[in-house]
CHARMM-style PDB file with segment names, atoms N, HN, CA, C and O in Angstrom:
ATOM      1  N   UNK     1       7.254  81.145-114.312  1.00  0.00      PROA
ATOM      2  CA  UNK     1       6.417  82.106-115.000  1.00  0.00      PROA
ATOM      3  C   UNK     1       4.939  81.731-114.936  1.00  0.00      PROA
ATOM      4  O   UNK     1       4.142  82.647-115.138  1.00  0.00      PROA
ATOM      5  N   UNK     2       4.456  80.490-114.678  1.00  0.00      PROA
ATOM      6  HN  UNK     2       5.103  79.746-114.514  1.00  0.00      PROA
ATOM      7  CA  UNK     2       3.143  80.136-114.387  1.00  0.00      PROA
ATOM      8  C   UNK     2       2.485  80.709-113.713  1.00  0.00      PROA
ATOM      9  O   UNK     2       1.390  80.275-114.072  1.00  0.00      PROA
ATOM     10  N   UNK     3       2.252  81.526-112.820  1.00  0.00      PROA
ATOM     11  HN  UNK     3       3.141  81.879-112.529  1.00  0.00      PROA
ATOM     12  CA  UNK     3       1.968  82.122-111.936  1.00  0.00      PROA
ATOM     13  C   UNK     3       1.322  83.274-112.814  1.00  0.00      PROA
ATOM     14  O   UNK     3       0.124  83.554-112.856  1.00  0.00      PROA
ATOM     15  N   UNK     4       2.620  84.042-113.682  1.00  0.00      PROA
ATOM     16  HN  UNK     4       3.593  83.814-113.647  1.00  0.00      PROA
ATOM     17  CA  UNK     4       1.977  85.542-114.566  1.00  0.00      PROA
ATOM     18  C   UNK     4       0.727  85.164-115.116  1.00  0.00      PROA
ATOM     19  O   UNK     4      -0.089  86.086-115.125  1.00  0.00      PROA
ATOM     20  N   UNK     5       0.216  83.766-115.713  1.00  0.00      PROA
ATOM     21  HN  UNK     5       0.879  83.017-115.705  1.00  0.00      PROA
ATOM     22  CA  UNK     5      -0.581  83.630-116.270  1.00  0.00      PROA
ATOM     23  C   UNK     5      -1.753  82.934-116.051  1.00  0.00      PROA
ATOM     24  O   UNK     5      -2.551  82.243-116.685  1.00  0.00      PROA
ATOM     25  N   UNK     6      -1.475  83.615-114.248  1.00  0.00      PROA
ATOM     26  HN  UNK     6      -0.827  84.176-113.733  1.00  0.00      PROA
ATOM     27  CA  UNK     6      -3.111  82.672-113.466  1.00  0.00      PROA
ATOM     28  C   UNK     6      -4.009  83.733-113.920  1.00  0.00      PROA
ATOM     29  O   UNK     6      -3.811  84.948-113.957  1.00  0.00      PROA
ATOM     30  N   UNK     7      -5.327  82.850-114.358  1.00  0.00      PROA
ATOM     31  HN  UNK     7      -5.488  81.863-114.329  1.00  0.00      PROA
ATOM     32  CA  UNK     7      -6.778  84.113-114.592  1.00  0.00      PROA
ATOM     33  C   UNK     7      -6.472  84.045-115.666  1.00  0.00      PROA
ATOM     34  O   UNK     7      -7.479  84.291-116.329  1.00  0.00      PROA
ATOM     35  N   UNK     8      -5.527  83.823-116.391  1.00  0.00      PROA
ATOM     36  HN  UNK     8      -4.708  83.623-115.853  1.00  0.00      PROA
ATOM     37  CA  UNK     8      -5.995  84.614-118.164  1.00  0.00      PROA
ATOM     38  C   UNK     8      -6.111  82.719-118.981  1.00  0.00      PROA
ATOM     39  O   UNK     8      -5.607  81.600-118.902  1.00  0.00      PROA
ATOM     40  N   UNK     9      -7.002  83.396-119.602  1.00  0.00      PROA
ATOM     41  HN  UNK     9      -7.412  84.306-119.665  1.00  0.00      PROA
ATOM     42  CA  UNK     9      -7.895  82.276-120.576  1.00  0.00      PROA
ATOM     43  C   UNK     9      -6.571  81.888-121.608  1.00  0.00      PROA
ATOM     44  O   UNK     9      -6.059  82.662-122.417  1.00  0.00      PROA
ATOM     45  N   UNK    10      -6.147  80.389-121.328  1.00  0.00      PROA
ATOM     46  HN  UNK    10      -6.563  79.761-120.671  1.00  0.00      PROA
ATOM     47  CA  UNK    10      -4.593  79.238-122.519  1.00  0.00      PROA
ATOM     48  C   UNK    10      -4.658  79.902-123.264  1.00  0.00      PROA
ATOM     49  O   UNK    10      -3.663  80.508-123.663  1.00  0.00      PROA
ATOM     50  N   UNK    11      -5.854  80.070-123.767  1.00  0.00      PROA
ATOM     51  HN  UNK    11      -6.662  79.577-123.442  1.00  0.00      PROA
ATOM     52  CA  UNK    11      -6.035  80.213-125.439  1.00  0.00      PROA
ATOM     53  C   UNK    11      -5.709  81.454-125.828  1.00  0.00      PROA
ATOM     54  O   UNK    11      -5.208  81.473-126.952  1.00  0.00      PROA
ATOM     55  N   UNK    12      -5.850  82.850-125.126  1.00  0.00      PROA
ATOM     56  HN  UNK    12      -6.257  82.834-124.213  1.00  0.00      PROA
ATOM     57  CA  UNK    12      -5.706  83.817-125.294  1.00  0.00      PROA
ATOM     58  C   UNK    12      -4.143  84.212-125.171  1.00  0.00      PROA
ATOM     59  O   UNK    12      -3.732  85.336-125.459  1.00  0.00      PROA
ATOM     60  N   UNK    13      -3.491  83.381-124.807  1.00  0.00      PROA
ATOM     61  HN  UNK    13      -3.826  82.468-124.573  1.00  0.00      PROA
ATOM     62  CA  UNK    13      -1.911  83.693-124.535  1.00  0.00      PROA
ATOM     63  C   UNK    13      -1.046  82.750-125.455  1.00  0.00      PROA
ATOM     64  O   UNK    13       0.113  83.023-125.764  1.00  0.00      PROA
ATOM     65  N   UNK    14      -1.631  81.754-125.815  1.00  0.00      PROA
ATOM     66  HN  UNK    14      -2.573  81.532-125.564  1.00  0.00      PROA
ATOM     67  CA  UNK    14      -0.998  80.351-126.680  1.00  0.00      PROA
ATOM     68  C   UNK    14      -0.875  80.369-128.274  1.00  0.00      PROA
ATOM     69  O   UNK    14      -2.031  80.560-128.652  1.00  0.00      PROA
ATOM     70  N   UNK    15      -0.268  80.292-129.099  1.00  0.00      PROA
ATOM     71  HN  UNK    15       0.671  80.137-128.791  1.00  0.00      PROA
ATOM     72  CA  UNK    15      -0.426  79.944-130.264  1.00  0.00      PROA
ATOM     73  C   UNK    15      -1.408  79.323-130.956  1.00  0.00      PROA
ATOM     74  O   UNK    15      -1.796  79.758-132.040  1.00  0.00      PROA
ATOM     75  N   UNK    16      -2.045  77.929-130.223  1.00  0.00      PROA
ATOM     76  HN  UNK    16      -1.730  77.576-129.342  1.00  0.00      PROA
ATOM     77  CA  UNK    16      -3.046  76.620-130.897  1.00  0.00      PROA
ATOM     78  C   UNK    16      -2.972  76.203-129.528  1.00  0.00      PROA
ATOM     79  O   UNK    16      -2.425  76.672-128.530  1.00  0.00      PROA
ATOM     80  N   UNK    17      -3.635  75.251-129.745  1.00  0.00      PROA
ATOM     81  HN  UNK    17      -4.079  74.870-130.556  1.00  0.00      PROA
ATOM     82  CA  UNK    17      -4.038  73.737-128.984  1.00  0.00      PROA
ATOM     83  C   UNK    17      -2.862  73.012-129.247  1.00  0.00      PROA
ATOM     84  O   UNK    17      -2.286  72.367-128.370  1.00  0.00      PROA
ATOM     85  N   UNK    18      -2.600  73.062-130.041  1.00  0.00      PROA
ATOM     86  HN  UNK    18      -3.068  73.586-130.753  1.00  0.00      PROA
ATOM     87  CA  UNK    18      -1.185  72.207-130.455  1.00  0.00      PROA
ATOM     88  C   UNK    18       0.011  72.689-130.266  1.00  0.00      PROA
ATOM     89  O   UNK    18       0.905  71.886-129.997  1.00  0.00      PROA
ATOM     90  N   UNK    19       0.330  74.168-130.362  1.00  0.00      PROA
ATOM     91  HN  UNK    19      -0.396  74.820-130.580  1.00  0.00      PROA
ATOM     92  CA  UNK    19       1.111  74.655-130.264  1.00  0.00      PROA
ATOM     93  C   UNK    19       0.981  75.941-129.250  1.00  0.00      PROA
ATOM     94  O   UNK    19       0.343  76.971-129.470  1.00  0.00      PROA
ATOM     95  N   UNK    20       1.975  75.521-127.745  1.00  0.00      PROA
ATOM     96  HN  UNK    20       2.493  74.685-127.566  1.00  0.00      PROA
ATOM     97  CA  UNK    20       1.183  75.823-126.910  1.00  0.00      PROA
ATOM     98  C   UNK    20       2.314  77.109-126.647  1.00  0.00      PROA
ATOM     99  O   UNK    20       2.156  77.905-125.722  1.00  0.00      PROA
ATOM    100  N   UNK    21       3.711  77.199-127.800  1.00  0.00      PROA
ATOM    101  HN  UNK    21       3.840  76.553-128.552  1.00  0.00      PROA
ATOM    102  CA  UNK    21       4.348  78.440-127.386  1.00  0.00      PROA
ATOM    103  C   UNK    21       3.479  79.611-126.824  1.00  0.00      PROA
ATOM    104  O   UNK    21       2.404  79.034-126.664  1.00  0.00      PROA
ATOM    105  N   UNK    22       3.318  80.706-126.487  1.00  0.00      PROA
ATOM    106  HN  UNK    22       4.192  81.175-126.618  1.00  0.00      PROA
ATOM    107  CA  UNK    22       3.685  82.523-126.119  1.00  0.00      PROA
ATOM    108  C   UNK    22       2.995  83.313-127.569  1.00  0.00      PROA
ATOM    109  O   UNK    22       3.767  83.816-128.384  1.00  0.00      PROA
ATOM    110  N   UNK    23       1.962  83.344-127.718  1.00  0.00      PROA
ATOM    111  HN  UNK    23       1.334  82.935-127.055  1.00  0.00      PROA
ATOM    112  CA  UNK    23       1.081  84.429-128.674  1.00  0.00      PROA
ATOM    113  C   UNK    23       1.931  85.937-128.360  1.00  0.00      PROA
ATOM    114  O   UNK    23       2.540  86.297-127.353  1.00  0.00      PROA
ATOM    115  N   UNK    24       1.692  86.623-129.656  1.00  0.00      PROA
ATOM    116  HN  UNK    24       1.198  86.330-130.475  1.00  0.00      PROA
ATOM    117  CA  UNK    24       1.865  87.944-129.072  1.00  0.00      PROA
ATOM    118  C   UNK    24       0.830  88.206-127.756  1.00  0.00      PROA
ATOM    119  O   UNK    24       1.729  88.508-126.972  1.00  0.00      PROA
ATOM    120  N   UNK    25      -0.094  88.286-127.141  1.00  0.00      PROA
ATOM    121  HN  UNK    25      -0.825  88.040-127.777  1.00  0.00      PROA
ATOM    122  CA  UNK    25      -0.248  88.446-126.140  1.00  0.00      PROA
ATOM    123  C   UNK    25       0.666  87.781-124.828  1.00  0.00      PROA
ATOM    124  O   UNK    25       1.093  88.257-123.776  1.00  0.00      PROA
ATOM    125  N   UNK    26       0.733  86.289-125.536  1.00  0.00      PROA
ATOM    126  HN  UNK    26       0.386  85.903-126.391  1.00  0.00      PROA
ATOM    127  CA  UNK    26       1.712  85.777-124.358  1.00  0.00      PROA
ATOM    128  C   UNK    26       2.942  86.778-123.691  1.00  0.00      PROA
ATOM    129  O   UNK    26       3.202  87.291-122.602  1.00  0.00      PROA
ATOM    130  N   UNK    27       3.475  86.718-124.959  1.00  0.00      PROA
ATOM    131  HN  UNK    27       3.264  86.302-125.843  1.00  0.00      PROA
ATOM    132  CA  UNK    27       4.742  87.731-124.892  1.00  0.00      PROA
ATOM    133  C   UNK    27       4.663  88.984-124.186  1.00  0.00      PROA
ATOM    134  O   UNK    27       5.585  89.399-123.484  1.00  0.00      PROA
ATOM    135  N   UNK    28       3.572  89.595-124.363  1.00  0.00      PROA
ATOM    136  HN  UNK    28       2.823  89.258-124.933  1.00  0.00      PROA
ATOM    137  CA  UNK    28       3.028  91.117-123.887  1.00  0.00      PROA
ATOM    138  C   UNK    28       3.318  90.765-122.509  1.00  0.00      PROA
ATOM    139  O   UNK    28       4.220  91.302-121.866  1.00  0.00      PROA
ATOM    140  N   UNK    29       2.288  89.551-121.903  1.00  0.00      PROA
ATOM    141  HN  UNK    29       1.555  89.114-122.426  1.00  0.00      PROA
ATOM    142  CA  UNK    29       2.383  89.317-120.232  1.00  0.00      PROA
ATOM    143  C   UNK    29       3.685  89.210-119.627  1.00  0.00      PROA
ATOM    144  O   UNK    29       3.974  89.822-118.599  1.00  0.00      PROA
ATOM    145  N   UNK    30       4.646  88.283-120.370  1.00  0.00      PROA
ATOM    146  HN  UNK    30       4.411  87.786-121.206  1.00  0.00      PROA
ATOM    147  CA  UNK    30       5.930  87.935-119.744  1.00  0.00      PROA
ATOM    148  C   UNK    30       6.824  89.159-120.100  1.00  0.00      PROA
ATOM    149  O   UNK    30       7.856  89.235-119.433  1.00  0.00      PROA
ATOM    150  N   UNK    31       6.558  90.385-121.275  1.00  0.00      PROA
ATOM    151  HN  UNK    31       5.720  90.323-121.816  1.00  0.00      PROA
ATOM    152  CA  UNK    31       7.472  91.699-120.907  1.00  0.00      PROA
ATOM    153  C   UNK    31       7.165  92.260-120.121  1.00  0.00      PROA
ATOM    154  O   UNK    31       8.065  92.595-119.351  1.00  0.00      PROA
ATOM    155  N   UNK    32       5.870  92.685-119.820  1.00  0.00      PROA
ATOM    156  HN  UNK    32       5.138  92.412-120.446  1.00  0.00      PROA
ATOM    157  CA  UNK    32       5.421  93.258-118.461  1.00  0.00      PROA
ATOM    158  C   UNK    32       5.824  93.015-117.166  1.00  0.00      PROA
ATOM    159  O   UNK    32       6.133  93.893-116.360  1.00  0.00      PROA
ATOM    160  N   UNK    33       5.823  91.606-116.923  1.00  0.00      PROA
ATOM    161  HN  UNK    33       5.572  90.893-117.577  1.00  0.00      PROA
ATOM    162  CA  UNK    33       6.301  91.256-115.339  1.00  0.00      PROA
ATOM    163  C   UNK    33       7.947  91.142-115.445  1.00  0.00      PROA
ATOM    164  O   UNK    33       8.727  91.154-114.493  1.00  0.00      PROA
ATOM    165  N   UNK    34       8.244  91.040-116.711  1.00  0.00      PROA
ATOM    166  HN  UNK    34       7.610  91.030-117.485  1.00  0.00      PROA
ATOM    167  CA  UNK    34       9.767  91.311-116.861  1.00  0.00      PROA
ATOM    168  C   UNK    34      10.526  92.213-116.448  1.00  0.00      PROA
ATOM    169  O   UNK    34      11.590  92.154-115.832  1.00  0.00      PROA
ATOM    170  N   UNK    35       9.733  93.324-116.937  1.00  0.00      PROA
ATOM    171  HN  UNK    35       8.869  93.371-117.437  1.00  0.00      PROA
ATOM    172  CA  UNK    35      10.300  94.621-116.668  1.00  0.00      PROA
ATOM    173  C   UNK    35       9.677  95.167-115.541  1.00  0.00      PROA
ATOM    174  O   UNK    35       9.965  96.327-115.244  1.00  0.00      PROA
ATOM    175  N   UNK    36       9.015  94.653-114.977  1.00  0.00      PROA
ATOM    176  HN  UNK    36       8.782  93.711-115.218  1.00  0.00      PROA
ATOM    177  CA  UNK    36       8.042  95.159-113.626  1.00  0.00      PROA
ATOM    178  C   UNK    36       9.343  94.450-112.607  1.00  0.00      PROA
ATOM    179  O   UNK    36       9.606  95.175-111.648  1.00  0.00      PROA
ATOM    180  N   UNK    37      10.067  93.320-112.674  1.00  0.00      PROA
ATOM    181  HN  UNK    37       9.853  92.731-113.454  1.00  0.00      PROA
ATOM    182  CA  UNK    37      11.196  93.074-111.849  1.00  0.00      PROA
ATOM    183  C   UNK    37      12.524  93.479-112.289  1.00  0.00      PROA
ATOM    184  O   UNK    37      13.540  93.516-111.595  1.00  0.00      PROA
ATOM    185  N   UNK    38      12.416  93.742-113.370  1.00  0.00      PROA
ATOM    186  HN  UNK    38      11.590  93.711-113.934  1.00  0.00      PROA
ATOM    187  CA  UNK    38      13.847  94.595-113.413  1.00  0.00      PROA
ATOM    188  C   UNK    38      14.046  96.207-112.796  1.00  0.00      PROA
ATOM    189  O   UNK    38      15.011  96.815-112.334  1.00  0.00      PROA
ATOM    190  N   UNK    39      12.647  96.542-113.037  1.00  0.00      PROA
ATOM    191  HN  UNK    39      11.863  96.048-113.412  1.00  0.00      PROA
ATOM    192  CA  UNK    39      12.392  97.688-112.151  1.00  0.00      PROA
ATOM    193  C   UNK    39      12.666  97.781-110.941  1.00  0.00      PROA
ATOM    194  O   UNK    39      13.619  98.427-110.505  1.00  0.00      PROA
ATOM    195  N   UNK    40      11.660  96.986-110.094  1.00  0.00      PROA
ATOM    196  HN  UNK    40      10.886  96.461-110.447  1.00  0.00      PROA
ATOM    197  CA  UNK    40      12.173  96.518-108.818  1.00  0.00      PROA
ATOM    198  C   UNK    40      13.181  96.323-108.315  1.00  0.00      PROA
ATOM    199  O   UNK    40      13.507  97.075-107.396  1.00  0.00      PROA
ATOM    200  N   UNK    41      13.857  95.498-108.620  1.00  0.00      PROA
ATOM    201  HN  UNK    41      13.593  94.887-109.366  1.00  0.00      PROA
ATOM    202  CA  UNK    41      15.221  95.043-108.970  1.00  0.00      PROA
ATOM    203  C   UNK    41      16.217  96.102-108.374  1.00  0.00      PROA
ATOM    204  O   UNK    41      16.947  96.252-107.395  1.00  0.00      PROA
ATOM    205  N   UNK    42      15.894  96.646-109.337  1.00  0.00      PROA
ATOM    206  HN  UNK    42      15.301  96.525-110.132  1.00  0.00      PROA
ATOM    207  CA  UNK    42      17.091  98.353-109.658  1.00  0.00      PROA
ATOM    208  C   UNK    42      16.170  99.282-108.349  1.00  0.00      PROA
ATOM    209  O   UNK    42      16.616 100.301-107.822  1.00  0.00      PROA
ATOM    210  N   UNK    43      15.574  99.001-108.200  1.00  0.00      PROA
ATOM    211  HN  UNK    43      15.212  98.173-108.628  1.00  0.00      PROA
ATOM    212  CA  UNK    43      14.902 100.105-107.150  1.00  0.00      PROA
ATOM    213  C   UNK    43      15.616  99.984-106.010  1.00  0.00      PROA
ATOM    214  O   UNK    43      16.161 100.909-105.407  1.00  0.00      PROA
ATOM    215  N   UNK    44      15.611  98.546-105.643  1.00  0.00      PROA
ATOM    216  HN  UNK    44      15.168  97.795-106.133  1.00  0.00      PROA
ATOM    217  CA  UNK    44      16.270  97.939-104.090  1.00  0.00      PROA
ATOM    218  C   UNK    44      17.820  98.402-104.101  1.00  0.00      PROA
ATOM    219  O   UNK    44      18.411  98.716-103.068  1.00  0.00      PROA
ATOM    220  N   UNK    45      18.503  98.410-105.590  1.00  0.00      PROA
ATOM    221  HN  UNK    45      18.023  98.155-106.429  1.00  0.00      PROA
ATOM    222  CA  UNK    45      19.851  98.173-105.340  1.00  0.00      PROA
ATOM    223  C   UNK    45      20.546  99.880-105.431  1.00  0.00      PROA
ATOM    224  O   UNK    45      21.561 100.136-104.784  1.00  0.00      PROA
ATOM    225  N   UNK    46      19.899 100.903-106.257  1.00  0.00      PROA
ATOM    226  HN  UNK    46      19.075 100.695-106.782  1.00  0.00      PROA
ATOM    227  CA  UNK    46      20.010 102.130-106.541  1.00  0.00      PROA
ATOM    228  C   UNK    46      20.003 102.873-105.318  1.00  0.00      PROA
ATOM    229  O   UNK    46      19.112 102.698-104.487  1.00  0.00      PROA
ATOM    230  N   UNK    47      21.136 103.870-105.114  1.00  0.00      PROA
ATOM    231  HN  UNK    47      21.860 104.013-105.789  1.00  0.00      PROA
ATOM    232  CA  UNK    47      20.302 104.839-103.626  1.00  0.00      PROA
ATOM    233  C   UNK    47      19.232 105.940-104.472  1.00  0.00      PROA
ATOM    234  O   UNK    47      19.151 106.408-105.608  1.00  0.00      PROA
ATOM    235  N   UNK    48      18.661 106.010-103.486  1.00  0.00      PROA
ATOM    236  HN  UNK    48      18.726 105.629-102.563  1.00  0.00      PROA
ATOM    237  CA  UNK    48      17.261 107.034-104.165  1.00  0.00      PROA
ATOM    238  C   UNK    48      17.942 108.527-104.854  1.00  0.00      PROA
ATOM    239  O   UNK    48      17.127 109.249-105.429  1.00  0.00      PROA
ATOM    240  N   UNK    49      19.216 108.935-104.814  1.00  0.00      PROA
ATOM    241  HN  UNK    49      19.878 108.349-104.347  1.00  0.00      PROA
ATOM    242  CA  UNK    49      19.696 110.149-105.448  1.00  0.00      PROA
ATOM    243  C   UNK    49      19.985 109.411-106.922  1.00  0.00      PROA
ATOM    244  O   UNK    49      20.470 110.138-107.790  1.00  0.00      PROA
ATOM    245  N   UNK    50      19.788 108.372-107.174  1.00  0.00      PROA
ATOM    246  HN  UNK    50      19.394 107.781-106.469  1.00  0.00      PROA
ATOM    247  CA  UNK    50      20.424 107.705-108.908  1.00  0.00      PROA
ATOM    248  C   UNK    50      19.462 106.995-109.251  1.00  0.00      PROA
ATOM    249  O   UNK    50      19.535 106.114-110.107  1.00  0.00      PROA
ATOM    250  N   UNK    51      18.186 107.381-108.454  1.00  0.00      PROA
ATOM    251  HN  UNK    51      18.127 108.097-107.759  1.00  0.00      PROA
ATOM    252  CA  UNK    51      17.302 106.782-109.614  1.00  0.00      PROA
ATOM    253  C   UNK    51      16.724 107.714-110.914  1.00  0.00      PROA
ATOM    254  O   UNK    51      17.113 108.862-111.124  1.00  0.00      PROA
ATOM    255  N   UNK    52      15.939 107.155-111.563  1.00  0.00      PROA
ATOM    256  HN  UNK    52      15.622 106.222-111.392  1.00  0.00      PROA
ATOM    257  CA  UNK    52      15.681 108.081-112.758  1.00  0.00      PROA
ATOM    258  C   UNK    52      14.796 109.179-112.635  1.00  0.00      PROA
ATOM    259  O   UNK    52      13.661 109.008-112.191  1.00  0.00      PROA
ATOM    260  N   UNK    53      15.274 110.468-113.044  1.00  0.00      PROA
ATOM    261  HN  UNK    53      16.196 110.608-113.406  1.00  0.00      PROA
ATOM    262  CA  UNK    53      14.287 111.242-112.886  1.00  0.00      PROA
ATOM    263  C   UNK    53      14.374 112.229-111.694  1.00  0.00      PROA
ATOM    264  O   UNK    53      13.740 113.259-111.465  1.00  0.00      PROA
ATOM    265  N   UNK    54      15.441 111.542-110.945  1.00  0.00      PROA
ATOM    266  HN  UNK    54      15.956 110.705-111.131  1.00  0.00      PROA
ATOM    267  CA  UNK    54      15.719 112.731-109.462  1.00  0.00      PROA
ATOM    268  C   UNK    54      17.174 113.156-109.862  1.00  0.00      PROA
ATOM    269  O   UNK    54      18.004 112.552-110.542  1.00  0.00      PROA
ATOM    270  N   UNK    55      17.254 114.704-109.070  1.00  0.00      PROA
ATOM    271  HN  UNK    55      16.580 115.194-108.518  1.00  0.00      PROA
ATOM    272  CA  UNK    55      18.455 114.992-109.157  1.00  0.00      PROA
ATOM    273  C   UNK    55      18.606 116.351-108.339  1.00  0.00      PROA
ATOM    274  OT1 UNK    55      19.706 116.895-108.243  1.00  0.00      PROA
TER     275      UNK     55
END
């Protein structure tokens, strides 16, 4: 997951200095790319008549 959080400023994603868990922002970044590959994911494996939204 290191990677999601090249460019963005520790502090803005971290709890403390001390406590270096996932801020609600942290969290925000890692649902985003979460669901940005589960998306994906399902894109590759779905035929294009079962994806969402076509029919």
């Amino acid at each position: 997951m290191a990677p999601w959080f090249e460019g963005l400023n520790e502090s803005s994603v971290e709890n403390s200095k001390i406590d270096s868990h996932p801020n609600a922002e942290g969290h925000r970044v890692m649902a985003e790319h979460m669901a940005n590959d589960i998306v994906d994911y399902w894109a590759k494996k779905s035929p294009p008549t079962m994806m969402v939204g076509q029919r």
